[in-house]
N, C-alpha and C positions, 0 to 999 in steps of 0.2 A: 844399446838403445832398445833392444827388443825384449829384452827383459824389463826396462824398467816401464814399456807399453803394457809387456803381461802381467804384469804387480798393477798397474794403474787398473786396469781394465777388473782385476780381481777382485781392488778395493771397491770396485764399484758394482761386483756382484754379492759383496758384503753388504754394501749401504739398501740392496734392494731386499736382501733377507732380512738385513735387521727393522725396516719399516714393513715387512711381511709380519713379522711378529710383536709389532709396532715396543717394541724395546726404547723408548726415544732416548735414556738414557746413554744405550750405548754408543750413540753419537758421540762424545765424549769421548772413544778411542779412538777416531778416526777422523773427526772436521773440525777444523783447526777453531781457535775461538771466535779468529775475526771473521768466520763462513759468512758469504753475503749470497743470497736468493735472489735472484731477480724474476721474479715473474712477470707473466702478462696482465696481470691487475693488482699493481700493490694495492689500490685505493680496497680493493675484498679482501687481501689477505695482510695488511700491512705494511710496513719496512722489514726487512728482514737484514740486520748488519750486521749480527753475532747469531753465533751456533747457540744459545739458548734461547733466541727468537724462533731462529730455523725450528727446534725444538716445541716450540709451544703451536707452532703451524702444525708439524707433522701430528703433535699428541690431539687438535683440534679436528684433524682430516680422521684419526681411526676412532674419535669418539662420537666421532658423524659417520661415520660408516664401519661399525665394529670390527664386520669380518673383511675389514679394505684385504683384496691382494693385490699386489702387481708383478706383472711378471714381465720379463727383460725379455722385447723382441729380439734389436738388434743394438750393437754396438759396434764403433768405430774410433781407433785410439793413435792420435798423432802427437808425440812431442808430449808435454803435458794434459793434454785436452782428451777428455771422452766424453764422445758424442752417443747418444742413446733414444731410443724409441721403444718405449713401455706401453703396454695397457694397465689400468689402476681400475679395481673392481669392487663393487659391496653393495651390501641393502644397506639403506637408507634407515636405521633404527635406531639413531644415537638422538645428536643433534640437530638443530637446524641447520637446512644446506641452503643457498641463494634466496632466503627468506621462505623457505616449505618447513612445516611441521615434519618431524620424521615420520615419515610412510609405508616404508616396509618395501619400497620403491629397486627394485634391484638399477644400479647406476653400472654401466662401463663407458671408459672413453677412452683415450689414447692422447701421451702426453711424449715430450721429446724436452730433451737436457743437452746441455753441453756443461760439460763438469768441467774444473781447473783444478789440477793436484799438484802440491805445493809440498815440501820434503815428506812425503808421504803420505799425508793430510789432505781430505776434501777443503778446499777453500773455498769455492765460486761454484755456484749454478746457475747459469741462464736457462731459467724451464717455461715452455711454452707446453698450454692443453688445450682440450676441447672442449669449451664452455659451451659451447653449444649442443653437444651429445650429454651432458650434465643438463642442463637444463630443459631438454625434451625428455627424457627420463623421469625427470620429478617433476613434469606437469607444465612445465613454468612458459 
């Protein structure tokens, strides 16, 4: 069991590099097709029920914030489940974000996931952020 916690836990400091170097494509090695998102506001960010929705969120977040990083506080890995607390960071010089012009606005907040991995594969993310440190950040 503890190895297949330390592979889960792995894959999921893969998924934080690869949206570091916002690759969205390589999703595709790693989150299965049925990936479903669930966030705390689909009505801002849509449904997400396939890994090329997931896809098209993540390619919209680093073209609103070119230089996003995030970096992996902490993680917690039971059974199939890893649990995570990230900060996610960038200027604001892409797109529009919450309805602001891009501004040049440097943005951090701090977001938390629980992931579900499935014969290897990201399948499920329940992600909860902080819309509120986003939106004091760019004025709003």
């Amino acid at each position: 069991m503890s190895t297949d916690i330390e592979s889960n836990k792995d894959l999921i400091r893969r998924h934080v590099e690869t949206m570091n170097r916002g690759s969205v494509e390589d999703f595709d090695d790693y989150c299965s097709e049925d990936y479903k998102w669930i966030g705390v506001e689909p009505e801002r960010m849509g449904a997400v029920t396939n890994r090329d929705d997931f896809k098209a969120v993540i390619k919209e977040l680093v073209d609103t914030l070119p230089d996003l990083h995030v970096e992996l506080i902490d993680m917690i890995s039971e059974g199939n489940d890893v649990a995570v607390h990230i900060t996610l960071e960038g200027h604001h010089t892409g797109l529009p974000m919450m309805g602001v012009d891009p501004s040049g606005a440097y943005v951090k907040w701090h977001g938390y996931s629980i992931y579900t991995i499935r014969d290897g594969e990201i399948c499920e993310e329940s992600f909860f952020d902080d819309t509120y440190a986003i939106a004091k950040a760019l004025g709003v």
